[in-house]
C-alpha positions as CSV (number, residue, x, y, z in Angstrom):
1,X,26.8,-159.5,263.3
2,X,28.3,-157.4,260.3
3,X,31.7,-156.0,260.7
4,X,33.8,-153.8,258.4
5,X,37.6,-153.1,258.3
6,X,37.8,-149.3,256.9
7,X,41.3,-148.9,255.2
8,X,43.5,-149.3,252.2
9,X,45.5,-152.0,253.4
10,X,48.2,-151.2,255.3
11,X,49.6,-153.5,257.5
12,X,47.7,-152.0,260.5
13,X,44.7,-152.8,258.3
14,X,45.6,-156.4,258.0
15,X,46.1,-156.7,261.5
16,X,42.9,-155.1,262.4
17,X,41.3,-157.9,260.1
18,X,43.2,-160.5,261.0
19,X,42.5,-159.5,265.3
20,X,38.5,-159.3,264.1
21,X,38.3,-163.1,262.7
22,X,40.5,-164.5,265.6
23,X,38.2,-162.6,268.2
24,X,35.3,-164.0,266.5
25,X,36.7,-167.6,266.4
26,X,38.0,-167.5,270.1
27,X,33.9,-165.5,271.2
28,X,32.3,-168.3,269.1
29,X,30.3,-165.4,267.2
30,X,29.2,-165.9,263.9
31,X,30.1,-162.6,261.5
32,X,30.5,-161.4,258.1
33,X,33.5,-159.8,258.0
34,X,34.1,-157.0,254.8
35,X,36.9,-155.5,253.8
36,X,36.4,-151.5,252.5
37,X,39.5,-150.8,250.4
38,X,37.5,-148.0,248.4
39,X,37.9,-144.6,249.8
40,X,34.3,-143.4,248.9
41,X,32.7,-146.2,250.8
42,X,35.5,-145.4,253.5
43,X,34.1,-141.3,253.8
44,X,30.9,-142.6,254.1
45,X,31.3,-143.8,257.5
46,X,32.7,-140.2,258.1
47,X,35.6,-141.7,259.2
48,X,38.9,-139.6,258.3
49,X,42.3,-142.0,259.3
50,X,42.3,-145.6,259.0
51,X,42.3,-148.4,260.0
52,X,38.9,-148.3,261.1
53,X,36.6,-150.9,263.1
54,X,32.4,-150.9,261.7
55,X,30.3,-153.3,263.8
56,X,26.6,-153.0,262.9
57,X,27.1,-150.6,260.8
58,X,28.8,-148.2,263.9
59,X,32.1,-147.2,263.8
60,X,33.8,-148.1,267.4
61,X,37.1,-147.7,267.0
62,X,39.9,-146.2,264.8
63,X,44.0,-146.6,264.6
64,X,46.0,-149.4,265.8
65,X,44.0,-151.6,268.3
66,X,45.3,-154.5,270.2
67,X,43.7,-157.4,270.3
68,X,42.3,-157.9,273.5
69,X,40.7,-154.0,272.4
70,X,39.1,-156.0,269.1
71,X,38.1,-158.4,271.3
72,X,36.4,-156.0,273.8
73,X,34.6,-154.4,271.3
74,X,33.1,-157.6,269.4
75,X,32.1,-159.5,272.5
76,X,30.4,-156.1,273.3
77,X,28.4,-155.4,270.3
């Protein structure tokens, strides 16, 4: 599984990271997990706020997420 954290690194970014390793840990799923700091690799998801969650190359969420959302998301990828 391939998952991207869209976003300059705001807190909410961090968390959004931070949620996406511990959901992968706790699901026993093995990921790479990218950070995508640069705003031209951020448009060209055609995403336009941030944070954003990219699994398999599909964005599936954007804003502040919980984790149990994060979660959610990964176990159904």
């Amino acid at each position: 599984m391939n998952i991207k954290i869209l976003g300059g690194g705001c807190a909410n970014c961090i968390l959004l990271y931070n949620n996406a390793v511990s959901a992968c840990k706790e699901l026993e799923i093995e990921a790479v997990i990218e950070k995508i700091t640069e705003y031209d690799q951020i448009f060209e998801y055609s995403v336009m706020s941030t944070p954003a969650l990219v699994i398999n190359e599909k964005v599936v969420g954007l804003g502040k997420m919980k984790y149990k959302k994060v979660k959610s998301l990964i176990e159904n990828a």
